[in-house]
PLY file of the C-alpha trace (Angstrom):
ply
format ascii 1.0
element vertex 404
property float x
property float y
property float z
element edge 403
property int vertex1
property int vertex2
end_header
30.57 -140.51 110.25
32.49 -142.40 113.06
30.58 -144.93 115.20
30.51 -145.02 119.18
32.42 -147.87 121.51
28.95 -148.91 122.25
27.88 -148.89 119.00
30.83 -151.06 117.96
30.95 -153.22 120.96
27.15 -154.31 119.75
28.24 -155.19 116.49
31.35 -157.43 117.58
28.95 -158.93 119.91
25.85 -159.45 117.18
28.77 -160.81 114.78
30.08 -163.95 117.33
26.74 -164.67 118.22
26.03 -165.68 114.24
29.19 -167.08 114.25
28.30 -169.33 116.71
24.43 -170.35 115.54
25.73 -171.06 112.09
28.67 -173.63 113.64
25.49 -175.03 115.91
23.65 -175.49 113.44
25.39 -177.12 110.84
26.93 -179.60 114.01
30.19 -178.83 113.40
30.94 -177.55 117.49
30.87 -179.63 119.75
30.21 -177.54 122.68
27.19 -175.97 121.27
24.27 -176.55 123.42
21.83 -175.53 120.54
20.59 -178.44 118.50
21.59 -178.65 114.99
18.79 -177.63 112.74
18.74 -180.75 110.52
19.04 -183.17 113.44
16.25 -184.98 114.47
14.11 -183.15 117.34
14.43 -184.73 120.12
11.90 -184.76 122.87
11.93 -182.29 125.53
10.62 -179.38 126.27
10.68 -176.92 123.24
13.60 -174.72 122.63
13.69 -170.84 123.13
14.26 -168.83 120.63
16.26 -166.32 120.85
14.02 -163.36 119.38
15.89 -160.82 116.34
16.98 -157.85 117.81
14.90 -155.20 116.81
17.04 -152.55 115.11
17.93 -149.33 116.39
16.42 -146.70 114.95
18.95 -144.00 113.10
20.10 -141.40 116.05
18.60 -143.61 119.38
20.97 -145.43 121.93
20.72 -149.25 120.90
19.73 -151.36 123.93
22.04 -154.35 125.06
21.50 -157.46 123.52
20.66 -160.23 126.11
22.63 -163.38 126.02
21.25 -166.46 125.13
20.48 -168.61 127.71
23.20 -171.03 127.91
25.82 -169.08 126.58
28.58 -167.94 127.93
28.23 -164.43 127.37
31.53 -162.28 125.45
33.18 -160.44 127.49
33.12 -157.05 126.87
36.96 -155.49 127.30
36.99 -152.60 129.24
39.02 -151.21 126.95
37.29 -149.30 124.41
38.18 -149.88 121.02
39.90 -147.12 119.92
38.11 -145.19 117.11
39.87 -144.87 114.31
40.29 -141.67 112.62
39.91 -143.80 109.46
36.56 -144.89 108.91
35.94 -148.54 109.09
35.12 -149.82 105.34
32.06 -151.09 104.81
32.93 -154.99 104.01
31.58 -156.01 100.87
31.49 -159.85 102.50
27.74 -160.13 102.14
25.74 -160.73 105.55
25.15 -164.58 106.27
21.65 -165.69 106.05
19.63 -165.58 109.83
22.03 -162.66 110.77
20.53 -159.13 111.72
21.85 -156.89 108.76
23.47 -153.64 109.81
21.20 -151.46 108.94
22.94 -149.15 106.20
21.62 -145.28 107.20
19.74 -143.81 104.25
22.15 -141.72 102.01
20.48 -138.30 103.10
18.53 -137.00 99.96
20.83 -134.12 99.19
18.90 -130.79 99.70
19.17 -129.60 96.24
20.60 -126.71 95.80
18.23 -123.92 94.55
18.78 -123.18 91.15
19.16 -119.15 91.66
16.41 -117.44 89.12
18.49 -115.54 87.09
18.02 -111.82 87.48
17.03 -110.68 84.37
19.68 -108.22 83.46
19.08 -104.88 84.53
17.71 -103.56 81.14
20.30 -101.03 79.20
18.15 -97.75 79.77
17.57 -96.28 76.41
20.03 -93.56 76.10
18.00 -90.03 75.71
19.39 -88.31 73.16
20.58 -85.28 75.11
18.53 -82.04 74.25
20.51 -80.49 72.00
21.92 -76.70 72.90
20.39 -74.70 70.97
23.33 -72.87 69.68
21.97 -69.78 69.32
21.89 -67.81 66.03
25.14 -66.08 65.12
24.12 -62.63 64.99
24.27 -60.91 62.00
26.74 -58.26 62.09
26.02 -55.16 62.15
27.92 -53.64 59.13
30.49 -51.37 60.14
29.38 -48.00 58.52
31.70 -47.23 55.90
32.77 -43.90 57.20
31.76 -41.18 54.53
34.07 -38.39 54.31
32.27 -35.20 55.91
29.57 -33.55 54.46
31.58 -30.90 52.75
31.15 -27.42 55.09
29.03 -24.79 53.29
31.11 -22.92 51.05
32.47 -20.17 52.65
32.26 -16.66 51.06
35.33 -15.38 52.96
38.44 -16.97 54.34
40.49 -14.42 56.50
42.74 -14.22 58.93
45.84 -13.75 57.03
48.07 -10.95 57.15
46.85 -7.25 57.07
42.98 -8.75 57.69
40.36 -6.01 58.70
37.25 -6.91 60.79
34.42 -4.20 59.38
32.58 -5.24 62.21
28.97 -7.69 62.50
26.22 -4.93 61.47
28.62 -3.67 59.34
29.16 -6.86 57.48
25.92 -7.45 56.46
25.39 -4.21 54.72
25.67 -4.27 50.70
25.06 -0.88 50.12
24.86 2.02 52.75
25.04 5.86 53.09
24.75 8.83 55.60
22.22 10.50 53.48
21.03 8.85 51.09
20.42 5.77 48.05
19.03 6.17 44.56
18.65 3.79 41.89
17.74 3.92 38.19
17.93 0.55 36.50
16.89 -3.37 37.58
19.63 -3.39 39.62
19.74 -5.96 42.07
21.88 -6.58 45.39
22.11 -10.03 47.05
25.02 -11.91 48.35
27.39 -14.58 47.69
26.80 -18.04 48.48
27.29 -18.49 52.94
27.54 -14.85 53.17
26.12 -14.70 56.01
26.22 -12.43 59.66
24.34 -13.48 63.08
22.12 -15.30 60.96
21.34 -12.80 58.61
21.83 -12.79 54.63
24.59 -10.30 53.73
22.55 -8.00 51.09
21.16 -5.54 53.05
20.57 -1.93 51.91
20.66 1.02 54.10
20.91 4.51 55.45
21.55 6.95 58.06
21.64 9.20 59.39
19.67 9.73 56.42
16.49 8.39 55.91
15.30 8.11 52.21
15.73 5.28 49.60
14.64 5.26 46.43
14.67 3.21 42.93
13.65 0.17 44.23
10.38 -1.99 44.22
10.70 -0.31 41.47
12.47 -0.93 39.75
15.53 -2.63 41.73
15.25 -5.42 44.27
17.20 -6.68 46.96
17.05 -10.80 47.49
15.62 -10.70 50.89
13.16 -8.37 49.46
11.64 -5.02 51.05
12.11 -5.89 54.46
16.02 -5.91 53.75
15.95 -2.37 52.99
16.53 0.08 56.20
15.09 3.30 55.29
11.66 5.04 55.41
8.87 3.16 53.58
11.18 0.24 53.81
12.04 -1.75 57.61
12.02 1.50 59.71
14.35 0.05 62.52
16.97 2.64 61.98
19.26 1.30 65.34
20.98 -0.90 62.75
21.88 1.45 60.11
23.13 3.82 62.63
24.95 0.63 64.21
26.85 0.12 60.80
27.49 3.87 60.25
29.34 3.00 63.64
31.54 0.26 62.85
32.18 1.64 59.28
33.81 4.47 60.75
36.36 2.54 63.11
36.97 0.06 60.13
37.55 3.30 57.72
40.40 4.32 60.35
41.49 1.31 60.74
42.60 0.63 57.01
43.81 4.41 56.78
46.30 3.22 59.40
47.90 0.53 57.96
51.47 0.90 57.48
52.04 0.97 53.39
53.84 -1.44 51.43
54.31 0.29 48.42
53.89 4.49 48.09
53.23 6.06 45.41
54.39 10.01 45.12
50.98 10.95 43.19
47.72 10.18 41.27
48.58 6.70 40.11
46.77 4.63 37.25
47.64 0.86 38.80
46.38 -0.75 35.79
50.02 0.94 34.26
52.17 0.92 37.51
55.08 -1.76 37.62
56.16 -2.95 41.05
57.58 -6.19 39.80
55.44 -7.96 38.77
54.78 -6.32 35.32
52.24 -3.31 34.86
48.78 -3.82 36.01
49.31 -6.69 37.96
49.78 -6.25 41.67
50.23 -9.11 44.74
49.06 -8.23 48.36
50.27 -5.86 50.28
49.36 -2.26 51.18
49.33 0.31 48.76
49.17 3.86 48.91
48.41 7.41 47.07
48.57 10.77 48.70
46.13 11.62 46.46
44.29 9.59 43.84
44.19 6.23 42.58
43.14 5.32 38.91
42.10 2.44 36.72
42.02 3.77 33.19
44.47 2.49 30.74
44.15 -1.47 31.08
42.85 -3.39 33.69
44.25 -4.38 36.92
44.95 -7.72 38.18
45.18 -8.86 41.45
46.94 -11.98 42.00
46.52 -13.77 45.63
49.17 -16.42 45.11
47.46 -19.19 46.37
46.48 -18.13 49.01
42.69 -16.97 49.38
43.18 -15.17 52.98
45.77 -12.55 50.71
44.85 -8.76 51.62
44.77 -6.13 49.40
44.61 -2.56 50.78
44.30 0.68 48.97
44.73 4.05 50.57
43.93 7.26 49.16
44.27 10.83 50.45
41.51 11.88 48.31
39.66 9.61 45.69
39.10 6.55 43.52
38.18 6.85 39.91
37.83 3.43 37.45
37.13 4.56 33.58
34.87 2.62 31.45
36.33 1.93 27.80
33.96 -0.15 26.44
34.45 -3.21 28.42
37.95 -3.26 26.95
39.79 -1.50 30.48
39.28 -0.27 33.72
38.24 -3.47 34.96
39.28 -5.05 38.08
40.47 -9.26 37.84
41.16 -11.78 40.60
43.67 -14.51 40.56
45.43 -17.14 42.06
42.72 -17.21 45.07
42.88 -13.50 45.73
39.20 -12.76 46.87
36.81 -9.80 46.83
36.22 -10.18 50.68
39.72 -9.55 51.34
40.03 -6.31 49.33
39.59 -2.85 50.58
39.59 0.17 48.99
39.81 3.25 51.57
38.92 6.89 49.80
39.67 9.63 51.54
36.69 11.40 49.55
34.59 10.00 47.20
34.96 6.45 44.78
33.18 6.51 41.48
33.50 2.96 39.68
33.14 3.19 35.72
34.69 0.22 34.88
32.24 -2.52 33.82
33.33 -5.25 36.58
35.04 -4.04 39.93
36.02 -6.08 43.31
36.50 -4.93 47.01
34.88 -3.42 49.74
34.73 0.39 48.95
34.66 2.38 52.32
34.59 6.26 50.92
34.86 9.57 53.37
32.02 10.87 51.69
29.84 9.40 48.45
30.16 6.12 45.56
28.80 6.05 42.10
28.46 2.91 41.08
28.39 2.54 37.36
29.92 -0.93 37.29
27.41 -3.43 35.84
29.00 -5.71 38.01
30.57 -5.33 41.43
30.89 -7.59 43.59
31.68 -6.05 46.39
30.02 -3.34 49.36
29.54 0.72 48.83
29.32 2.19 52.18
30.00 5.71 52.17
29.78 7.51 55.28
28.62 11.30 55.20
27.14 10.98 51.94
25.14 9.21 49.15
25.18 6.05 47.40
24.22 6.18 43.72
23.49 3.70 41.02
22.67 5.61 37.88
23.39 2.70 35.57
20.28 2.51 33.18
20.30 -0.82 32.99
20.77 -1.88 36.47
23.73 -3.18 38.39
24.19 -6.70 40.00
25.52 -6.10 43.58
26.97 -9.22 45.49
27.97 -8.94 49.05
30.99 -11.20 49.07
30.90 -11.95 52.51
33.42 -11.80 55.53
33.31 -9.87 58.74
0 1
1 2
2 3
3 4
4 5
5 6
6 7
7 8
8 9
9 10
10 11
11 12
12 13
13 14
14 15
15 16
16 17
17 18
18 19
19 20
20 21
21 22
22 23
23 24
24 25
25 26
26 27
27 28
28 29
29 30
30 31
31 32
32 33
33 34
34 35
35 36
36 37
37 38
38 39
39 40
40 41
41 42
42 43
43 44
44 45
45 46
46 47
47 48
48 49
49 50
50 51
51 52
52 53
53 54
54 55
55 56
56 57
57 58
58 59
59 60
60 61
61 62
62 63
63 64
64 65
65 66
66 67
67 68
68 69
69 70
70 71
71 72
72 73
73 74
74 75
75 76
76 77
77 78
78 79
79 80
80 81
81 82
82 83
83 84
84 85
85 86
86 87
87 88
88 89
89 90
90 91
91 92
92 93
93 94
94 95
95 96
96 97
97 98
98 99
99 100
100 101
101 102
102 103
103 104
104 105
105 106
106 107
107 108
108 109
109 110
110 111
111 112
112 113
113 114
114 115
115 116
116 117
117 118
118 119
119 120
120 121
121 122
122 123
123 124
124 125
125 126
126 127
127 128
128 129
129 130
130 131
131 132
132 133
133 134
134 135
135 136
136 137
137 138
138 139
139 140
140 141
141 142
142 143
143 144
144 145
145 146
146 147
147 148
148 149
149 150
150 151
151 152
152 153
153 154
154 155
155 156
156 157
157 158
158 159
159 160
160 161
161 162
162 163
163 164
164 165
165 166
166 167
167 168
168 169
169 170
170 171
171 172
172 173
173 174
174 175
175 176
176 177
177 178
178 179
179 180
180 181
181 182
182 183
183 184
184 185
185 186
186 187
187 188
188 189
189 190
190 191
191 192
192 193
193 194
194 195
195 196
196 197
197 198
198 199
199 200
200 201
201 202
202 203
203 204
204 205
205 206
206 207
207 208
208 209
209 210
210 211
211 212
212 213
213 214
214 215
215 216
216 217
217 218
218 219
219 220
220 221
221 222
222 223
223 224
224 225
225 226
226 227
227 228
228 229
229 230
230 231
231 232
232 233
233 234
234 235
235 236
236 237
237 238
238 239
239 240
240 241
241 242
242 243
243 244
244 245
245 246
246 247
247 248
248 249
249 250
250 251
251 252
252 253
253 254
254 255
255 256
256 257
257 258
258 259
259 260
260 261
261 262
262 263
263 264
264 265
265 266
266 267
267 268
268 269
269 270
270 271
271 272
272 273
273 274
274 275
275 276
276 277
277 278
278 279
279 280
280 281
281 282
282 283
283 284
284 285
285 286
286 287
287 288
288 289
289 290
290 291
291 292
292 293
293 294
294 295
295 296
296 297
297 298
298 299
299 300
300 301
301 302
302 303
303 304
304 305
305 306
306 307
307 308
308 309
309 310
310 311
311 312
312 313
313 314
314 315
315 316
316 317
317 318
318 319
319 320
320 321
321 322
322 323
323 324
324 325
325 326
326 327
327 328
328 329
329 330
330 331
331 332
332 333
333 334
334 335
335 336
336 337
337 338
338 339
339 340
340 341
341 342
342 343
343 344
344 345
345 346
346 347
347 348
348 349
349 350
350 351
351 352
352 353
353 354
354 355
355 356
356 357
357 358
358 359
359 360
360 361
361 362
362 363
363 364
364 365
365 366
366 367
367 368
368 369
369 370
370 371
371 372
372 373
373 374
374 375
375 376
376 377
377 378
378 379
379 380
380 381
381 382
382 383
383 384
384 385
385 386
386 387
387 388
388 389
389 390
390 391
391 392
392 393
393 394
394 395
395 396
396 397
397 398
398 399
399 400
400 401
401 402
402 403
């Protein structure tokens, strides 16, 4: 801290005035006019004394100090000491006894610096444990259905549509056994139909007439599958529109095959269990075949071979009739082949069809009556102007074979 002109002007002053009492009173000046102090007091009237200048409080404006009486006083130079930027050491020359000591200020107690209270440290916040995403169940797949191959269609009785086919016609079709005038039975014969023979919903084994109206030998002793109600006569199901429907259609589908353009003619009665047309005798592939007059099956049996294919046609046209000879089993039976089918056969009489043989195939459409003494036929009899007969003692097993 630097110190005032005043301030130092006092001290210069406060310093020569010890000067001079300690060189008064040790005698050594000459021109002092203050006694020494170990001189022997002389009389007179007792000496002032100068009084101590009180000190200056720290921070107030020190008064003057008066001059002793006597004294010349200092003079004070105008010119004010100039304050050095360096501050004035503190001499380490200690103060001479009697003098005022300059009072040293009080080192200020340093205002301690606060000792910060630490901050705790902001406390490391638990970490939650996140909640988890559920990760949500992988789903179970759902098996891919091993595809099954398709329920196999319901075997079909019939497959037509190939060359030469004949409709008969829907009421026709479902007829096993029908005539204009009438049907008689002798033995347990029964008529039913082959597996999906079926027409409009209705099982292909129905027996009927018109525009006759009687029916006999059954319940007893024959039987159709669909029992009495399949039966169209009197006594039996007495709706007679359908009969009279199928006489109908039998009659356009009896045209219809007598129409067909021939594949092979024969000049006369013909056995075709004997005739050769190149495929060896007896054996005979589709195609349309016709007699001016009669066919036979006598000799041997006859064989028809479809080649494959079970849509193949067979057609038989005669100008008068149809006549199959029993020989014990042994001949004048009809056999399929090679996928020919007893839908897809038709035999077309010009007159009447009687059927010896033991087994026979084909749909027989006659002008006028059928005897059926095949034990089995499989097959329909529908003769148009007159009966239907089934003498065989021991019955008959008629099977609609289906088709349209």
């Amino acid at each position: 801290m630097l110190s005032s002109p005043f301030s130092t002007t006092k001290r210069l002053a406060m310093f020569a005035a010890t000067s001079l009492l300690a060189a008064c009173s040790g005698g050594g000046c000459g021109s002092c006019i203050v006694p020494p102090f170990n001189a022997a007091p002389a009389p007179g009237p007792t000496p002032r004394v100068t009084p101590a200048p009180t000190p200056t409080p720290i921070g107030a404006t020190p008064a003057p100090t008066p001059t002793p009486i006597g004294a010349t006083p200092t003079p004070i130079s105008a010119t004010p000491t100039p304050i050095s930027a360096t501050p004035t050491p503190i001499s380490a020359t200690p103060t001479p006894i009697g003098a005022t000591p300059t009072p040293i200020p009080p080192t200020p107690t340093p205002t301690p610096t606060p000792t910060p209270t630490p901050i705790p440290p902001t406390p490391t916040p638990t970490p939650i444990p996140p909640t988890p995403t559920p990760i949500p169940p992988t789903p179970t797949p759902t098996p891919t259905p091993t595809p099954q191959p398709p329920a196999p269609a319901p075997a079909l009785s019939c497959n037509q549509g190939g060359p030469n086919a004949v409709i008969l016609g829907s009421t026709l079709a479902q007829f096993a056994v029908l005539a204009g005038t009438t049907v008689t039975n002798v033995g347990n014969t029964n008529v039913g139909f082959a597996p999906g023979a079926t027409s409009l919903g209705v099982n292909d084994d129905l027996i009927g007439v018109s525009p006759g109206t009687a029916v006999t030998g059954f319940y007893p002793p024959g039987t159709d599958t669909d029992g009495p109600l399949a039966i169209y006569a009197a006594g039996f199901n007495t709706n007679l529109v359908k009969p009279a429907t199928a006489q109908g259609e039998l009659t356009t589908a009896f045209n219809t095959l007598a129409g067909r353009p021939a594949t092979v003619t024969f000049p006369g009665p013909t056995d075709l269990s004997t005739a050769d047309v190149g495929f060896g005798p007896g054996v005979l592939h589709p195609g349309v075949y016709k007699s001016p007059t009669t066919f036979s099956i006598a000799l041997r049996d006859l064989v028809l071979d479809g080649g494959g294919d079970p849509r193949s046609v067979f057609i038989f046209q005669m100008g008068t009739g149809l006549t199959t000879v029993a020989n014990g089993g042994a001949s004048g039976n009809v056999r399929l082949q090679n996928g020919a089918s007893a839908c897809n056969i038709y035999w077309q009489a010009g007159s009447a069809a009687t059927l010896g043989g033991a087994t026979f195939y084909g749909n027989v459409l006659a002008g006028t009556a059928i005897t059926v003494n095949a034990t089995t036929f499989g097959g329909r009899a529908l003769a148009e102007s007159a009966f239907v007969s089934i003498p065989v003692a021991g019955g008959s097993k008629i099977t609609n074979p289906g088709g349209r």
